[in-house]
N, C-alpha and C positions, 0 to 999 in steps of 0.2 A: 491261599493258593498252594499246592503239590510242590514240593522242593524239585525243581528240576534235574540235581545233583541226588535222588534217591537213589540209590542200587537194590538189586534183588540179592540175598543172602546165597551162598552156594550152597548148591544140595549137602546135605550130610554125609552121603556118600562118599561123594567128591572130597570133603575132609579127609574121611578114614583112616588112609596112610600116615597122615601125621598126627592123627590122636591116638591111634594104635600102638604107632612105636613096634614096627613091622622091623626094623633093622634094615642095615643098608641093602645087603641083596633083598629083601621082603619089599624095599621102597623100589629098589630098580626093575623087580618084578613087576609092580605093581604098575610102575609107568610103561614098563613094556608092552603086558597087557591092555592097556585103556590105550598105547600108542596103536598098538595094532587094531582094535575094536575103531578106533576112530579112523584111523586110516580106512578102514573098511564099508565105513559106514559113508563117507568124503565118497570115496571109488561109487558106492553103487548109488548115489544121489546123482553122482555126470555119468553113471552109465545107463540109469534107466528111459531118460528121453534116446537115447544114445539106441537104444534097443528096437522102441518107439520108432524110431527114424527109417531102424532096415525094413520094417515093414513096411510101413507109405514105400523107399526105396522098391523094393522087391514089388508092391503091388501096381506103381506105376513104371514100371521095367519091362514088365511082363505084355504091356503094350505096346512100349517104345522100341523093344528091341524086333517084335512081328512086320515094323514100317518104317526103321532105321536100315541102312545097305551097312553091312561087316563095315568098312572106314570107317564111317561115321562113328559107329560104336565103339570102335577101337582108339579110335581120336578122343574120343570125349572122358574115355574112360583112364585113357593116360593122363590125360587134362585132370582127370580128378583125382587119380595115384598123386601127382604132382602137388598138389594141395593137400593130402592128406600127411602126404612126407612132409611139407612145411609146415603144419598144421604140430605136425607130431614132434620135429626140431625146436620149435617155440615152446612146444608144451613144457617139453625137455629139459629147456635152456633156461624160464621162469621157475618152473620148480625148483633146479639146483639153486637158483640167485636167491629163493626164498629159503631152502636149508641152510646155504652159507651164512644169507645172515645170521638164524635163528642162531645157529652154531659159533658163530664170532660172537656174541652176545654172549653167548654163556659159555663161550670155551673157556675164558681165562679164569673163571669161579672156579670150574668144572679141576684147571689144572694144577690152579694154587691149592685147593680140598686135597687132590691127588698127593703132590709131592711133600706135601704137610706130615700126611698119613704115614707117607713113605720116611720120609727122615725123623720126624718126631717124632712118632707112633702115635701121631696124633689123629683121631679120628671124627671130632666132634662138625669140622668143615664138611667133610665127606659127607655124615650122616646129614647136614642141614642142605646139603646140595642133593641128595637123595630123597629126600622127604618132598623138597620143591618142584625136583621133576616131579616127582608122583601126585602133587596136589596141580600141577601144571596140564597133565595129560588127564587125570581127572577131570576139572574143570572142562577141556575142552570137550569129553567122550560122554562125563553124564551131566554135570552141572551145566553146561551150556543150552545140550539140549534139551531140560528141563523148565531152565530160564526161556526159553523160546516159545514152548509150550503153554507156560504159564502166563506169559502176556496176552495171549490171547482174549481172556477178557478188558483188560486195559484197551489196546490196538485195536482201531478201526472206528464205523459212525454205529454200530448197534443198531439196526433201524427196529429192528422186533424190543427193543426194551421201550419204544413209546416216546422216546423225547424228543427227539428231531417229527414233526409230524409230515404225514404223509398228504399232499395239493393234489397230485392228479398223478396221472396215470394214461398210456397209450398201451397198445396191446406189444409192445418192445420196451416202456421205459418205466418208471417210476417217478417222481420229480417229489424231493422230497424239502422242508423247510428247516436248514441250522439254526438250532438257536444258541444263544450263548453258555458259555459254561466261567466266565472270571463274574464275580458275584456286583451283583449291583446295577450287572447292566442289563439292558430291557431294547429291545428292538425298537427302532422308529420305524411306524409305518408309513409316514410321509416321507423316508427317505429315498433314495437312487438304491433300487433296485441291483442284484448281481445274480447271473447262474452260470453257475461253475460245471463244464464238459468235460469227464475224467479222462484219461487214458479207455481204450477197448482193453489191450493185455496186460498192463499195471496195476489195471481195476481202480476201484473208488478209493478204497480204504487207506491208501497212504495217504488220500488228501484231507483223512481225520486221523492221521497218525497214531499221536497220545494227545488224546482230547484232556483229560483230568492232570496232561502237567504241562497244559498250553503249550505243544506242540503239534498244530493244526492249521493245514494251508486253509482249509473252509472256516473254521472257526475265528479264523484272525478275522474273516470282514464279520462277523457275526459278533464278534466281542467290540468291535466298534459300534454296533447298535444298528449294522446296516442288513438291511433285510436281504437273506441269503440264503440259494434256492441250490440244489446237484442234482444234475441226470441222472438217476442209478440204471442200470442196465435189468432188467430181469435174467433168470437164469436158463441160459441158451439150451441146459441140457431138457428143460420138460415145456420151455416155450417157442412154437413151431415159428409166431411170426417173427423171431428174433433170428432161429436158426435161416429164415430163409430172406433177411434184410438188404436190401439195397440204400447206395445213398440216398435216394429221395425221401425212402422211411424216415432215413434218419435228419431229414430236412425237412420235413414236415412234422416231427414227432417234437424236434425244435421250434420250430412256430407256434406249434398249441402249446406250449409251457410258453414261451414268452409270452403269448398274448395271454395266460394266465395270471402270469406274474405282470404285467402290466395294469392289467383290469384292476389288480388288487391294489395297486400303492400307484396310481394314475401316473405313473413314470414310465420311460425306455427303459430299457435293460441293457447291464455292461454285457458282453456276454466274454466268458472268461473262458479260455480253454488250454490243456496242460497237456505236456506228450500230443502225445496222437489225436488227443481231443482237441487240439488246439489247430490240426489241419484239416478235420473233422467241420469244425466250426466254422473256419476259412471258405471253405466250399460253400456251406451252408450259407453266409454272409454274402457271397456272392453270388448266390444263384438268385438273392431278390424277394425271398417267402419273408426275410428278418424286415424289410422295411417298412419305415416306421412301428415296430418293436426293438428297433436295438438300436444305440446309440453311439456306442464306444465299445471299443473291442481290445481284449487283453489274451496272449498268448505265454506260457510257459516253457522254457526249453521243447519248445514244437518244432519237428521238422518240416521245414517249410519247399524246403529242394534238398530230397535225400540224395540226389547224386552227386550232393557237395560235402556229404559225410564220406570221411577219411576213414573211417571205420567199417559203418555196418556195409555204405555204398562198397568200399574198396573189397570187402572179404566177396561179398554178393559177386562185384566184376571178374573176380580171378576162377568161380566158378565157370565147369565150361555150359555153353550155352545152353545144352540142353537139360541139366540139372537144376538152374537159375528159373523155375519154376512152381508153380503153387502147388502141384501134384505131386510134389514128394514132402507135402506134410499136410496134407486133406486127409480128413477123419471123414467114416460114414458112419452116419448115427443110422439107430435102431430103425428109425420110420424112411430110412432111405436119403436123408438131407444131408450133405455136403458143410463142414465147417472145418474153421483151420484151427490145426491144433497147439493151443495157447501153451501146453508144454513146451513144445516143440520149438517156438518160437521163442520162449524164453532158452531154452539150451542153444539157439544159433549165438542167442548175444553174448554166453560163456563162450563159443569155437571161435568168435570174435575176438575175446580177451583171452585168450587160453594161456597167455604166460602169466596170468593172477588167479584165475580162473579151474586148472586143472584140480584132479584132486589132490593131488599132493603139495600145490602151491594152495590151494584155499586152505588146506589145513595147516602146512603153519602160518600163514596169513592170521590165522585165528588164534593160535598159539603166541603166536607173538605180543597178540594184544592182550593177553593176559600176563604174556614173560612180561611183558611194558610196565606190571603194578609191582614195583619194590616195595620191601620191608613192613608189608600189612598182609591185611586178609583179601585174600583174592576173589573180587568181587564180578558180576555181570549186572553193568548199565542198561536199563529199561530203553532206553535207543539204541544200543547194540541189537539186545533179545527182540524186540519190534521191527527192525530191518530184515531179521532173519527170518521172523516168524513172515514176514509180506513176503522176500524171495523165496522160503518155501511155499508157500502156501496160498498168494496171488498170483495165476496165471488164469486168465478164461481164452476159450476158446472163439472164434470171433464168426461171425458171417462170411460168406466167404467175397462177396460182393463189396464187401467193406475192406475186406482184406486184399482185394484187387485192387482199391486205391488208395491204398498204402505201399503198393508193391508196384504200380505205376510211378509213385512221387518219387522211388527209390531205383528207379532204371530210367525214367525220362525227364529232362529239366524241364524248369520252365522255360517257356521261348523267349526270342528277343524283346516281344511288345506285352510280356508280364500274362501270358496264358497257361494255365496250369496243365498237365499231362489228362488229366481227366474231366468231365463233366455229368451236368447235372440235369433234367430234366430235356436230356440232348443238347443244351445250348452250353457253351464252352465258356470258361471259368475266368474272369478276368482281373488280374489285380488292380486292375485302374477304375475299377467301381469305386475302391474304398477312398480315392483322393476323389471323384464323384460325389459321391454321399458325402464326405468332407467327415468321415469318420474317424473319431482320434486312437490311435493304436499304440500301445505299449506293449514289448516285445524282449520278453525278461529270460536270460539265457544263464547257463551256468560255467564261470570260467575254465572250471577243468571236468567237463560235460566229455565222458568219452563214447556217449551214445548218441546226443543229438550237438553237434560240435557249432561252436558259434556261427562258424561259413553258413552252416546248415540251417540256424534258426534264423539269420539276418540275412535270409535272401532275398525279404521281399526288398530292403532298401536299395536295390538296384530300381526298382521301379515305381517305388512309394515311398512316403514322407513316413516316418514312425521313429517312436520317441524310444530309447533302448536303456534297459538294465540289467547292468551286469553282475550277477550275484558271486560269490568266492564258490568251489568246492563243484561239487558232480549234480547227476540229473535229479534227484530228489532231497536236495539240500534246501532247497526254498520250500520246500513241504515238511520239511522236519528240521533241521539247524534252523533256519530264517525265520518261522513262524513263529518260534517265539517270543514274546513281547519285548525281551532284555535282550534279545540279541541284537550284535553290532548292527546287524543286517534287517532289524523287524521291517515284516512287509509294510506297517503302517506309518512307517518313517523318511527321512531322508537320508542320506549319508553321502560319505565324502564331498563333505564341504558344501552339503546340497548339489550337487550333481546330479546325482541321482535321486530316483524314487522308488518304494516297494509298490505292487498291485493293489495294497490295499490303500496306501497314500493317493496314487493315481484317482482309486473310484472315487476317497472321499473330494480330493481337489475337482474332479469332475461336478461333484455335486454343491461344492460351496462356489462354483468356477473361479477357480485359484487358476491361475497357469503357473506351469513348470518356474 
């Protein structure tokens, strides 16, 4: 097995200053420089969706303002000065608390070097507090982003290297089969079945994280030997039926893989869905195409009623209303089709967090976690480098039809008798199928989830029976902290005191019928 504890070595570069023996201003140069390069480089990472934005802006303006009366436009646009000022006061006010610290940290090094220098003529603290900024601001400006770079082959499912094989195929999906990667184990094909519904704008790949140091939300049921199937999306940019998806696509693109996956291991299917895949799936479950192919149903920090999110709901309501629409971030591709732009989307969930988020706060946010390594060589952790490389680098674009019911779930509740804001093949979505069907539901959330917040994900038990786990940490920690086999939290486990259970304990108690 991959030591989970491996690091990636820091660039050489990144060294320089302290194997050079630049001298104290040569060292403060040198952090100055890589401070500024970095800093710069932080700025136009949130400035370029940022850019992105004015033009959807400006091109859906250019209509609203031809059929808007002067008030109106004057109203809304104060409405959004108003927001943008408080937008800009938080960004303000995180950044500073994020220098203060970095600077409380290392001011008192920084002072005792100084006044050493000054009375003894001693200089040797100075030069080693000189040297460390410079391997500090290195690290962040080249080493980091090279560590990021370079996991790329590690991070993600590979499907073009051949090992996960390819089951079928619709003209929107892929449906492909995990196999194991911890040695020895071998798939049961008389087992209980699982297919796992990714996120649309997270994409697949964080749910194969680092496959090779068993950190993998797919591969946890597949190292148990349970046959394990994932939707992959095709790529919306050169495939038209994807660009032009509606739900029912994607409810019916789910019935022929289940009933695939059924046919082959004469079992139901759990069906598992994570993020947005998991409200994705919800609809799907309900609209009636899953029955008798699914059996038990498993959700991931899914939001389930976004207007009970304190976050993404709360920034979305303080928009004025005529902003709070899908037309100021609709891309038109080349062939004329309409999709939402999966940039875009990800830069709202930064203006949402902007006092962590900015650029001046994510950088030393980053900084600090490298000030955090005392008295050795300053390294970057392969789940660091792998997180970074997924936020740059995972964002797709989505349908836009699919993106209307996401964007319903997050402006209208569910009603009082458990009906969802949207529907499916016309007929209206009802949570009380699932005590119906007598389908068993686990509904696993993240305690300090600041995207889809527990209100958010546990709203169906206002109207339904379902069994809850509460995992530690934010929204992709049960995809990467959890899924690995030693952690306190493995999906395949129990914890605190049997209390609780992970998704993958669930499917297999489902299939030996253990109860909780």
């Amino acid at each position: 097995m991959a030591d989970p504890s491996k690091h990636i070595d820091p660039s050489p570069i990144a060294a320089a200053p302290a194997e050079n023996g630049l001298g104290i201003l040569g060292d403060f140069y040198s952090a100055t420089a890589n401070y500024l390069a970095g800093l710069s480089r932080y700025t136009a990472d949130f400035m370029v969706p940022y850019l992105i934005s004015t033009r959807y802006f400006q091109q859906a303006e250019t209509t609203r303002m031809a059929t808007a009366s002067p008030s109106e436009t004057l109203a809304a646009y104060l409405g959004l000065l108003n927001q943008n000022a408080e937008l800009i006061n938080r960004g303000i006010d995180g950044a500073l608390e994020m220098v203060r610290r970095y600077n409380a940290a290392e001011m008192n090094e920084f002072m005792s070097a100084f006044f050493k220098n000054v009375w003894q003529l001693d200089t040797s603290d100075l030069k080693r507090m000189a040297r460390r900024q410079a391997q500090l601001m290195a690290q962040v400006t080249v080493a980091y982003p090279k560590a990021i770079a370079a996991i790329e082959e590690e991070y993600g499912f590979h499907f073009e290297r051949g090992t996960n094989p390819l089951v079928a195929q619709t003209e929107r999906f892929y449906l492909y089969q995990i196999m194991p990667t911890a040695g020895g184990v071998e798939v049961n094909p008389a087992a209980k079945p699982v297919c796992i519904i990714p996120p649309y704008v997270l994409g697949a790949n964080i749910l194969g994280f680092l496959p090779g140091e068993q950190r993998s939300y797919a591969h946890s049921y597949a190292n148990q030997g349970i046959p394990t199937y994932i939707r992959i999306l095709k790529d919306i940019d050169t495939t038209e039926a994807l660009q032009t998806m509606c739900g029912e696509n994607d409810a019916r693109d789910t019935a022929v893989f289940c009933r695939k996956i059924k046919a082959r291991h004469g079992k139901p299917v759990t069906l598992n869905g994570y993020c947005q895949g998991g409200y994705n799936a919800l609809c799907t479950l309900l609209s009636g195409v899953l029955d008798d192919l699914v059996d038990a149903f498993i959700t991931c920090v899914a939001p389930m009623d976004g207007t009970r999110s304190q976050g993404l709901a709360g920034f979305l309501g303080k928009l004025p209303r005529r902003f709070n629409d899908l037309a100021y971030g609709t891309k038109t591709l080349a062939n004329g089709n309409q999709v939402a732009d999966g940039t875009l989307m990800g830069w709202v969930y930064k203006l949402k967090s902007i006092e962590t988020e900015s650029p001046l706060a994510a950088f030393y946010r980053d900084l600090m976690m490298f000030a955090g390594q005392k008295g050795g060589k300053i390294t970057v952790s392969k789940t660091a480098a792998a997180l970074n490389y997924w936020l740059g680098n995972e964002r797709n674009d989505l349908p836009m039809a699919i993106t209307k019911i996401s964007f319903a779930s997050f402006n209208t509740p569910i009603t009082a008798d458990g009906t969802l804001p949207v529907k499916l093949f016309d007929a209206p979505l009802n949570l009380n199928r699932i005590r119906e069907k007598k389908i068993p539901w686990l509904i696993c959330y993240g305690t300090h989830d600041d995207l889809v917040e527990k209100d958010c994900a546990l709203a169906p038990l206002d109207y339904v029976d379902a069994e809850i786990t509460p995992f530690p940490k934010g929204h992709v920690a049960i995809a990467t902290s959890w899924s690995h086999p030693d952690s306190e939290y493995a999906l395949h486990k129990r914890f605190q005191n049997g209390h609780y259970r992970g998704p993958v304990r669930f499917h297999l108690d489902l299939e030996h019928g253990t109860q909780k």
